[in-house]
N, C-alpha and C positions, 0 to 999 in steps of 0.2 A: 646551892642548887639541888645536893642529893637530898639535902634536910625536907627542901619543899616538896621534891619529887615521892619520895616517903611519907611526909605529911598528907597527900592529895592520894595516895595508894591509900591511907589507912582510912578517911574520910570517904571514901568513895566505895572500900568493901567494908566498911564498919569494923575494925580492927583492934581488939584494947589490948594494947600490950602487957598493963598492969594487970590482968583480968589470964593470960595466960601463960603456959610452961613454956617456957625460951625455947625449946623444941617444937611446941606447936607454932609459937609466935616466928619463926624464921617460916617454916614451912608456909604458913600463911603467907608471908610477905612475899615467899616465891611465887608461888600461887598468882595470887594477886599482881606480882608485877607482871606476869604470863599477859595475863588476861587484859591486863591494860593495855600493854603493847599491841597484844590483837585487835585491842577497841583500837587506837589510833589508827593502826594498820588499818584497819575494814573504813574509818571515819576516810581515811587519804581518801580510798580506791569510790568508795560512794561520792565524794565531792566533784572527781575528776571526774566519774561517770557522768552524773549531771549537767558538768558544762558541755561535756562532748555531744551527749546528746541533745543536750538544747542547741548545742549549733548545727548538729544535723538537720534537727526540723527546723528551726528558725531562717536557717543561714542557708536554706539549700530545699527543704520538701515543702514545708508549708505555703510560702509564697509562688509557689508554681504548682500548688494543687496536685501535688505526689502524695504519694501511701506507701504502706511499708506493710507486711503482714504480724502476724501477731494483733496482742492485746493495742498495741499503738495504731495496728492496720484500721482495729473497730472505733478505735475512737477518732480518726483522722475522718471514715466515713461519717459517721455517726455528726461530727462538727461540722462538716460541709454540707451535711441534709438538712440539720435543725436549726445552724446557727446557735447551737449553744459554744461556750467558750472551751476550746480544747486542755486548758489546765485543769478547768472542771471533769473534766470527759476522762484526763487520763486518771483521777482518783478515783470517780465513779466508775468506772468499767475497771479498773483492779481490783476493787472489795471483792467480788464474790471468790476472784483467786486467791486472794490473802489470807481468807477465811480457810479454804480450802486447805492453806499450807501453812496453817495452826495445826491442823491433825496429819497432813500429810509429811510436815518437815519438821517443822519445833515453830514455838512462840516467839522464840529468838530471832528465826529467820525473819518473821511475820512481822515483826518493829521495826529491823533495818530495813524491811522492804515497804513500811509506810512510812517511815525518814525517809528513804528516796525518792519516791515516788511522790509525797507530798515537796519535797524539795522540788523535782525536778519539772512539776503542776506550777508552783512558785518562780522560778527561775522561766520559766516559757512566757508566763502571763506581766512577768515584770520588766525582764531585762529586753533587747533588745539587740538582734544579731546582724550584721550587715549583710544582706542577699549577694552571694559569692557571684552569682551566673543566671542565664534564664537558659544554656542550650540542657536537652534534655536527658540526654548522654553524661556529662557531667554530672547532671543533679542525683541523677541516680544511683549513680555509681558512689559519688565521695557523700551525698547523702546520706545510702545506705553503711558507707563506713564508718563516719562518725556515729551515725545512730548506734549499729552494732557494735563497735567498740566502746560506747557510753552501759550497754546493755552487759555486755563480757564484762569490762572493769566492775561491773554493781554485783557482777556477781564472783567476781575475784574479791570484794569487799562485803560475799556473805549476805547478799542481798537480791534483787529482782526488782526493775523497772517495766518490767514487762510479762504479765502473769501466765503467759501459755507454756510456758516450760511445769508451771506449777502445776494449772491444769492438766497435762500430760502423765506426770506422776500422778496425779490422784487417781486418773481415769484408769491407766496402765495396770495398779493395785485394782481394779474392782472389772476389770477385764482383760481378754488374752489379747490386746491391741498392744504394740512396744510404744514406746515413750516417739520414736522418731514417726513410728505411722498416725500418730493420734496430731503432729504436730503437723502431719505432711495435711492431715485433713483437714483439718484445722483453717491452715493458709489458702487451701483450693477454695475453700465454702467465702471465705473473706478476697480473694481475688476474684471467683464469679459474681462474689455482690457486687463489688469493683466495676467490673465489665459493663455491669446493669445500668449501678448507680451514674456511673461517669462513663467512659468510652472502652472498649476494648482496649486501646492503644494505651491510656492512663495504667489499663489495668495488667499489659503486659510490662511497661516499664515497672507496674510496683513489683513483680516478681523479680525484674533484674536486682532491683534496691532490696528486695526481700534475702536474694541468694549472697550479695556482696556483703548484709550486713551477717547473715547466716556463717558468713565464710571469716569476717571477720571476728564475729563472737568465737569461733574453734580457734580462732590463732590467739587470743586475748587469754579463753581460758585454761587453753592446752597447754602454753608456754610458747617462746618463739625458739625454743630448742625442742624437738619432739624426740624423744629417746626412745631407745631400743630395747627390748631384753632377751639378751641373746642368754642360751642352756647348751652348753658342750659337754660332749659325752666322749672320751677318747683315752684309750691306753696311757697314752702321750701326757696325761691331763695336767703333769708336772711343768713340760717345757710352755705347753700353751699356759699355764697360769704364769709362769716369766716372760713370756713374751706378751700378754697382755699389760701389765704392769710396764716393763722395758722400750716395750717399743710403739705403745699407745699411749702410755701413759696413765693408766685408767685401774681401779681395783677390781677386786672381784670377791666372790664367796663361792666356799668351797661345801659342797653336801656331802653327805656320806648317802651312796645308796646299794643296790642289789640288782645283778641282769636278771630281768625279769627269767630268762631261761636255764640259764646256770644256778643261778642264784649266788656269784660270784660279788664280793664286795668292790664298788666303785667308787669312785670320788667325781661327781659332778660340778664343775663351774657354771658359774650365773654373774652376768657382767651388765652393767648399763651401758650402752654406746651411743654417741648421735646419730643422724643417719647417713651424714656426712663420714663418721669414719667407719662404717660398716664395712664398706670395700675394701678398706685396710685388713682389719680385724677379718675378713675372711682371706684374705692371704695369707694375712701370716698365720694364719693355723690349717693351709694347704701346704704351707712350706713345711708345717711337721707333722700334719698327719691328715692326708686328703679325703680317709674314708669318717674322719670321724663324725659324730651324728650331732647334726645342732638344730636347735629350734631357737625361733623369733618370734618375737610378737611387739606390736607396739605399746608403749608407756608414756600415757598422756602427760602424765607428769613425775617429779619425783625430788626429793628433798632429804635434806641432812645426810648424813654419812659422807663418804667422801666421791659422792657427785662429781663434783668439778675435776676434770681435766687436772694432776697436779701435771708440772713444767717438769719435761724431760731432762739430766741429767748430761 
């Protein structure tokens, strides 16, 4: 199994061992197993996407004539005006973004995101999802989450199903608008076509299904753990560095820095926390030193080192 797995690394980055120094030839192979793994990894997170989201629309928006905002919002109207076919609709109305996020992101993004999206054109126009419900309360809500989390995953897998995030950055770089205002306009302009084109009432429930999958794309790509990062600043900075270790369980790093008005040498700590054990972690460094100075901020996400919670002793 390792032979084939080697085999398939060497054939797939062009590899010749015989051709180089057994130092470059390991480094390569590292390299390359890197990268494969990530392919696989991003291949999982795109496939999953796709089913999910075609059961959103299938199984839940399409057959009850719902919408969703974004690039999916245009092409849900867009299919219900012309009668062209919506697998169609969601490749054509992604081009111009993909194009966009050739120069905007990398050319790398711009392939996983027409693998998905032509996948996910494929999977809508072929398979066939069983219609969950017709109340409309429902449809909106678990419609909007499967869509959103089909959307999150494609992009936890390095990708994009849905090109208004793309659009956003391009726009953002060529104007003083942020990425969240360009997206907020975005959805207004395609929920008043909404209102036009189909009913007011259509067009508010697609904001509900707009917000539910909005809310579920931030949980998808935030993590389902939303971490902390706490900066303590404190005489004490000894015992609190054992008592974070000890009694949360948790590491930390240590700065060297200078009060800014003395100019006296400190040592600052910087900790990840959940936000579940924040309560903690502020006690116990009132228990040793109430005045000291800490800042927070949140950390969308965070990886390797030693993250995880080790088990208390």
């Amino acid at each position: 199994m390792i032979k084939i797995y080697q085999y398939i690394l060497i054939e797939i980055f062009n590899i010749k061992k015989d051709k180089l120094p057994k130092n470059v030839y390991k480094q390569k192979m590292f390299i390359a197993n890197i990268e494969f793994k990530h392919l696989i990894h991003d291949i999982f997170f795109i496939i999953l996407a796709v089913v999910s989201a075609s059961f959103g629309l299938k199984g839940f928006l399409l057959p009850n004539m719902f919408i969703d905002g974004g690039v999916m919002g245009i092409s849900l109207i867009i299919a219900e005006v012309s009668k062209i076919p919506l697998s169609v609709l969601i490749v054509a109305v992604n081009i111009p973004f993909l194009i966009m996020g050739i120069s905007a992101i990398s050319k790398q993004f711009a392939l996983k995101s027409i693998i998905a999206i032509t996948l996910l054109a494929v999977t809508v126009h072929f398979i066939q999802f069983p219609v969950v419900t017709d109340d409309k309360l429902l449809i909106a809500v678990f419609g909007g989450f499967f869509l959103g989390l089909g959307i999150g995953l494609a992009v936890r897998g390095g990708s994009v199903i849905d090109g208004t995030e793309v659009l956003a950055v391009f726009v953002s770089r060529k104007t003083s608008l942020t990425i969240g205002d360009i997206v907020l306009i975005f959805n207004v302009i395609i929920f008043s076509v909404a209102a036009y084109v189909f009913t007011i009432e259509i067009a508010l429930y697609a904001m509900l299904t707009y917000l539910v999958a909005s809310k579920t794309i931030d949980f998808v790509v935030s993590g389902i753990e939303e971490y902390v990062g706490v900066t303590i600043i404190s005489p004490k900075n000894e015992d609190i560095r054992i008592a974070i270790i000890e009694k949360l369980g948790r590491s930390c790093t240590i700065y060297a820095g200078k009060g800014g008005q003395t100019l006296n040498d400190i040592e600052i700590i910087y900790t990840l926390v959940t936000r579940l054990e924040l309560a903690k972690l502020e006690t116990e460094i009132d228990k040793i030193d109430e005045n000291a100075f800490i800042i927070m901020h949140s950390v969308k996400d965070a990886k390797g080192g030693m993250i995880k919670k080790r088990p208390l002793e």
